[in-house]
C-alpha positions in Angstrom: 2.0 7.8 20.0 -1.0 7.1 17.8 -0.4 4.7 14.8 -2.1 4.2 11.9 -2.2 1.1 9.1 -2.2 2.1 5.0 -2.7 0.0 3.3 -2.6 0.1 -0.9 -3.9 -2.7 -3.6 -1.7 -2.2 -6.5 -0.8 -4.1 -9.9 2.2 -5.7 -9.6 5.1 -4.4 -9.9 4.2 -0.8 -8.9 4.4 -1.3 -5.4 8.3 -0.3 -5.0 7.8 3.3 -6.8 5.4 4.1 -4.4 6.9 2.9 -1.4 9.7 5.2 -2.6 6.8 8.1 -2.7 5.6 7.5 0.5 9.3 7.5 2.1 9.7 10.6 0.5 6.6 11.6 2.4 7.6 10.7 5.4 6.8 7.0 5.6 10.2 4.7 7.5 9.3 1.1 5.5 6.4 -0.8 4.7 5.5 -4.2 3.7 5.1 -6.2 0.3 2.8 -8.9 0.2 2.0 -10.6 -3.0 -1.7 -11.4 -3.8 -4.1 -12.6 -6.1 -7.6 -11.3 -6.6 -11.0 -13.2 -6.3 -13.6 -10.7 -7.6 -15.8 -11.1 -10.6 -13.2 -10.1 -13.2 -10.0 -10.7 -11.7 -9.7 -14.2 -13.8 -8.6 -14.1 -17.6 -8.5 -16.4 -20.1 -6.4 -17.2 -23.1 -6.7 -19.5 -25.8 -8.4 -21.3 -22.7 -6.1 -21.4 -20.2 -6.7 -18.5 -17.1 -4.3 -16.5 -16.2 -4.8 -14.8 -12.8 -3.3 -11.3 -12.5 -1.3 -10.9 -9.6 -1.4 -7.4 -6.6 0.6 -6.5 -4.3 -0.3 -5.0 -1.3 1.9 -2.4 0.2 1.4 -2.1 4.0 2.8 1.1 5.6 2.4 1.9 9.8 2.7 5.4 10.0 2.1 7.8 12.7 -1.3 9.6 13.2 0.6 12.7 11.9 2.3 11.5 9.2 -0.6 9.3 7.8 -2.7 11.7 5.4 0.6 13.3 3.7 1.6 9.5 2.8 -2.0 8.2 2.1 -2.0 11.5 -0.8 1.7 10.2 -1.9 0.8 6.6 -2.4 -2.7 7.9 -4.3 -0.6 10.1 -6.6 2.1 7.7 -7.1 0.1 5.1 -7.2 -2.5 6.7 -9.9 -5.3 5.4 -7.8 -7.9 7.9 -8.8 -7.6 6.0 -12.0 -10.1 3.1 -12.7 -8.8 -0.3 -12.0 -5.0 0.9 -10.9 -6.3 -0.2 -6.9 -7.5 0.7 -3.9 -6.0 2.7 -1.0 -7.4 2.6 2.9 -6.4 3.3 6.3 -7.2 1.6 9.5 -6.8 4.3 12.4 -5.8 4.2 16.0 -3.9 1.1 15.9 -1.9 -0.7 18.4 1.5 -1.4 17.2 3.9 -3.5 19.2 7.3 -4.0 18.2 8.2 -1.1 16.4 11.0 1.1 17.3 10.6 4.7 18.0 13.0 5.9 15.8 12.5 9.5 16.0 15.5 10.3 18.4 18.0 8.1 16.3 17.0 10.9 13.4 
């Protein structure tokens, strides 16, 4: 089977709600990593003192099938069309080791 790696850049605390969407389409788990951006405008200050806004990143395997119906979940639920809500990609064809093939348990 052909895999395939999502993977979403989302303000914090959104990334539960759509790992919930992306179950629903079709998705078995994912990953949560918490993160901090470096870009130009990631940094704010206030009264002096910077306060860095913190991502998460929501990493989903999925198979080749299932990948576009849970890359247009986490976009919707995510409101990534939005300006500044994130970023969404996918890395195709890759090798996965490790993971159970848990379509005959279903």
């Amino acid at each position: 089977m052909t895999y395939n790696t999502i993977f979403a850049v989302l303000p914090r605390g959104t990334a539960d709600s759509v790992m919930e969407a992306a179950k629903k389409a079709g998705a078995k788990g994912g990953t949560i990593f918490l993160a901090r951006g470096t870009g130009a405008h990631e940094a704010k200050t206030f009264f002096g003192l910077t306060i860095e806004s913190g991502r998460e990143i929501l990493m989903i395997v999925s198979s080749s099938e299932d990948t576009d119906q849970i890359l247009k979940a986490v976009i919707e639920s995510g409101r990534l069309t939005e300006p500044g809500s994130g970023i969404a990609f996918v890395i195709r064809g890759v090798d996965v080791y490790g993971l159970a093939d848990r379509t005959h348990l279903e």
